[in-house]
C-alpha positions, 0 to 999 in steps of 0.5 A, a space after each residue: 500500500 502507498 503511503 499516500 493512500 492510508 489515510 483516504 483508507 482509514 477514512 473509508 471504514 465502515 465496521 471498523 470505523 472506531 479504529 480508525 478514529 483511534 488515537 494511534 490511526 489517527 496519529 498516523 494519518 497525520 504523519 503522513 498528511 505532513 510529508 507532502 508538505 516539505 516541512 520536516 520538523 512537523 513530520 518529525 513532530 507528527 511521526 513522535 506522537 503516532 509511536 507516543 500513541 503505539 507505545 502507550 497499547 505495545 511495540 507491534 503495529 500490526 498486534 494493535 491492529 488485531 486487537 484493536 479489531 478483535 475488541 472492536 464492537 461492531 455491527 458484524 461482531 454482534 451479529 456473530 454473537 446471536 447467531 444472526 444470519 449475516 448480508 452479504 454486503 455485510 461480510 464483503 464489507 468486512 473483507 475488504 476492511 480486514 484486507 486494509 487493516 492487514 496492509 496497513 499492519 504490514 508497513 515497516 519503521 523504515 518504510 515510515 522514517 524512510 518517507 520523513 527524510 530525516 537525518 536524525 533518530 527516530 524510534 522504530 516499533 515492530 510489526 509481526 507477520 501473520 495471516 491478518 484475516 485468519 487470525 481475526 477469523 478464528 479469534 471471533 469463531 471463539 466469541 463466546 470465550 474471548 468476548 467483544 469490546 471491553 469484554 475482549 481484554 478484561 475479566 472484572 468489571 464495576 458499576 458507574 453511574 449505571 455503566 459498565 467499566 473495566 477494573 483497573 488492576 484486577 485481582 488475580 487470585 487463583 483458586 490453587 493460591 487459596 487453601 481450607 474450605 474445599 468443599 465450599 470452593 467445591 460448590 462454587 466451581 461446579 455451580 459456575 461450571 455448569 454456567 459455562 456449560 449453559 445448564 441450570 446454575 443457581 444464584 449462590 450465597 456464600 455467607 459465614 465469619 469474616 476473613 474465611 476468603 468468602 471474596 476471594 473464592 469468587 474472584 478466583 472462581 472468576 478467574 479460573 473460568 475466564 478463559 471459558 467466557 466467564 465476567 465478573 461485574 460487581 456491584 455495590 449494594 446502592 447500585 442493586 437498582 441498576 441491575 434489571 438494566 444490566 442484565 437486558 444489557 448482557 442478555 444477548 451477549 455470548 459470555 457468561 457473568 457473575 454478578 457480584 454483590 459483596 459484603 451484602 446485608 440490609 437495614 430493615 426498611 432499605 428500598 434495596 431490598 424489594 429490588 434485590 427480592 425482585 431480581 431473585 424471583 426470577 421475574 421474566 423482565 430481568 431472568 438472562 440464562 446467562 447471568 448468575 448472583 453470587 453474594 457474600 455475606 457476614 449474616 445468613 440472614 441478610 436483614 438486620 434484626 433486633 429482639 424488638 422486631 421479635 416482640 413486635 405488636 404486629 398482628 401478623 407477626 409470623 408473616 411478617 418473620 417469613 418476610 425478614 427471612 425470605 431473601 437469604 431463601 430465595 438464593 438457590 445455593 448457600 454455602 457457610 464458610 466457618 471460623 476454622 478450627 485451629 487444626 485447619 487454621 494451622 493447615 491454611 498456615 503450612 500451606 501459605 508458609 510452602 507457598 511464599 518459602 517462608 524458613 521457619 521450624 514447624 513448632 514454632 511457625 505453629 506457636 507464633 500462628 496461634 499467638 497472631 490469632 490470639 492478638 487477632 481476636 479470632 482464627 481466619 483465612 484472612 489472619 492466616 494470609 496476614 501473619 505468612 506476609 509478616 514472615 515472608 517480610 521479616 524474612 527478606 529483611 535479614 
């Protein structure tokens, strides 16, 4: 392709037109704009911003270009993803577009310093060579597992001002980095296996004493089923109104998503609750097949209750329990995850301590374990990660 020739190209994109309205193509046609017009500093100038705007995505030209396509949300990916027969005039429009991306992916460092004339240095990038089209071709057959748009390179999500944004550093954790409790662990994985499989998955609770790793078993749940399609969102208890908007949202999306609410609980008079209440039914306006609740919690019973409420002069008191407790019901899987014992808080201890090569005798990593708990007020997960991390530090600072 002649140089001359791209921007006019990028300009002619139709599927694919926000990557040509991306910093990085942009920056490009304008370097290219400003070789005809003899001035060399502003070539320079134009050249440095477009490898500012590579390099801030990675060093290879022709890798953007692919995952910028592959993330690309666009009229032809959406209608791969639900199943929709697509144009023709449709997919010859795409073709051509893949073969430009494909050309303009090829152009060497020196084919774009050489055009500048220019003495000095300038940074060069790489471009890898592979087959553009058939690349992007079996990337989407696997749609339903790699995902489109922000789903494409991110695997955890929030919720702002009703919009889905990716989480920046996401938590990493792996199901093998978490030890004790493997028959909860148990539960989770099957139940969200069975979501990936696109077979009845239950709304979990996943309820008991702080620091049992309640959290962390669903962030690495997560993470172990990234690979099959599986997102998470998460969501705060305030933002619960939001979720029949983001389930229609997700609906025809070909992924899978967990729908993360953490820590929850309710004051017996919060809005929050009918909403959530609404959600668990399993009413027709907010059911998607592809959407599970997963929820953690301190209380089994997700209604902070006083004795008053016990002793109250309702006529239908009894009803009016039924309701307090209704919401917990209406998860399809609870699981309670209990202090531990001291002989499994000390095995989670052994286990932490293998893992980040911690040097210590036995009896007396056993000793200080159960002095950290003592100073902790209680044993946990959590205190058992907290105490291995003030070994590990004690031990690298001798």
């Amino acid at each position: 392709m002649d140089l001359k020739e791209i921007p006019v190209k990028l300009s002619s994109l139709v599927i694919f037109r926000s990557i040509a309205q991306s910093e990085v193509m942009t920056a490009l046609s304008d370097y290219i704009r400003t070789l005809g017009n003899g001035n060399t500093e502003d070539s320079v100038k134009a050249y440095s911003s477009f490898i500012e705007a590579l390099y801030s995505h990675g060093f290879d030209l022709s890798k953007y270009l692919l995952n910028a396509a592959v993330a690309d949300e666009n009229q032809y990916v959406l209608l791969r993803s639900t199943g929709t027969e697509i144009p023709y005039i449709v997919k010859e429009c795409v073709a051509n577009e893949l073969d430009t991306l494909s050309q303009i992916a090829k152009i060497t460092p020196e084919e774009l310093i050489g055009a500048c004339k220019y003495d000095g240095f300038l940074p060069q990038f790489y471009n890898s060579d592979f087959n553009f089209s058939a690349e992007y071709a079996r990337r989407i057959l696997d749609v339903h597992r790699n995902g489109y748009g922000i789903y494409a390179h991110n695997v955890m999500f929030n919720v702002r001002d009703g919009e889905i944004v990716p989480v920046k550093s996401a938590d990493e954790t792996r199901i093998e980095a978490l030890f004790g409790y493997e028959n909860e662990r148990r539960q989770v994985i099957d139940n969200t296996r069975a979501l990936v499989e696109g077979l009845p998955a239950s709304n979990i609770l996943l309820c008991g004493d702080a620091g049992t790793g309640k959290s962390s078993t669903v962030k690495a749940v997560t993470n172990m089923f990234a690979a099959d399609g599986v997102r998470l969102i998460e969501f705060r208890k305030d933002q619960l109104r939001d979720l029949p908007a983001v389930m229609e949202q997700l609906r025809t999306n070909p992924l899978k998503f967990i729908l993360f609410i953490d820590d929850l609980s309710f004051n017996k008079n919060d809005d929050n609750f009918s909403a959530l209440k609404a959600i668990l039914e399993g009413s027709a306006s907010v059911c998607a097949s592809n959407t599970v609740i997963y929820a953690t919690s301190n209380r089994r019973h997700l209604i902070k209750e006083t004795f008053a409420d016990r002793d109250s002069d309702d006529v239908h008191r009894r009803d009016t329990m039924q309701e307090l407790l209704s919401l917990s019901d209406r998860f399809g899987l609870t699981i309670l995850f209990q202090t531990p014992n001291k002989q499994l808080y000390l095995e989670i201890v052994h286990n932490l301590a293998k893992g980040k090569k911690i040097e210590l005798d036995e009896a007396e990593l056993d000793t200080r374990a159960e002095a950290f708990a003592l100073k902790k007020g209680s044993r946990s997960a959590r205190a058992a990660e907290q105490f291995t991390d003030m070994l590990l530090t004690e031990q690298n600072l001798k």
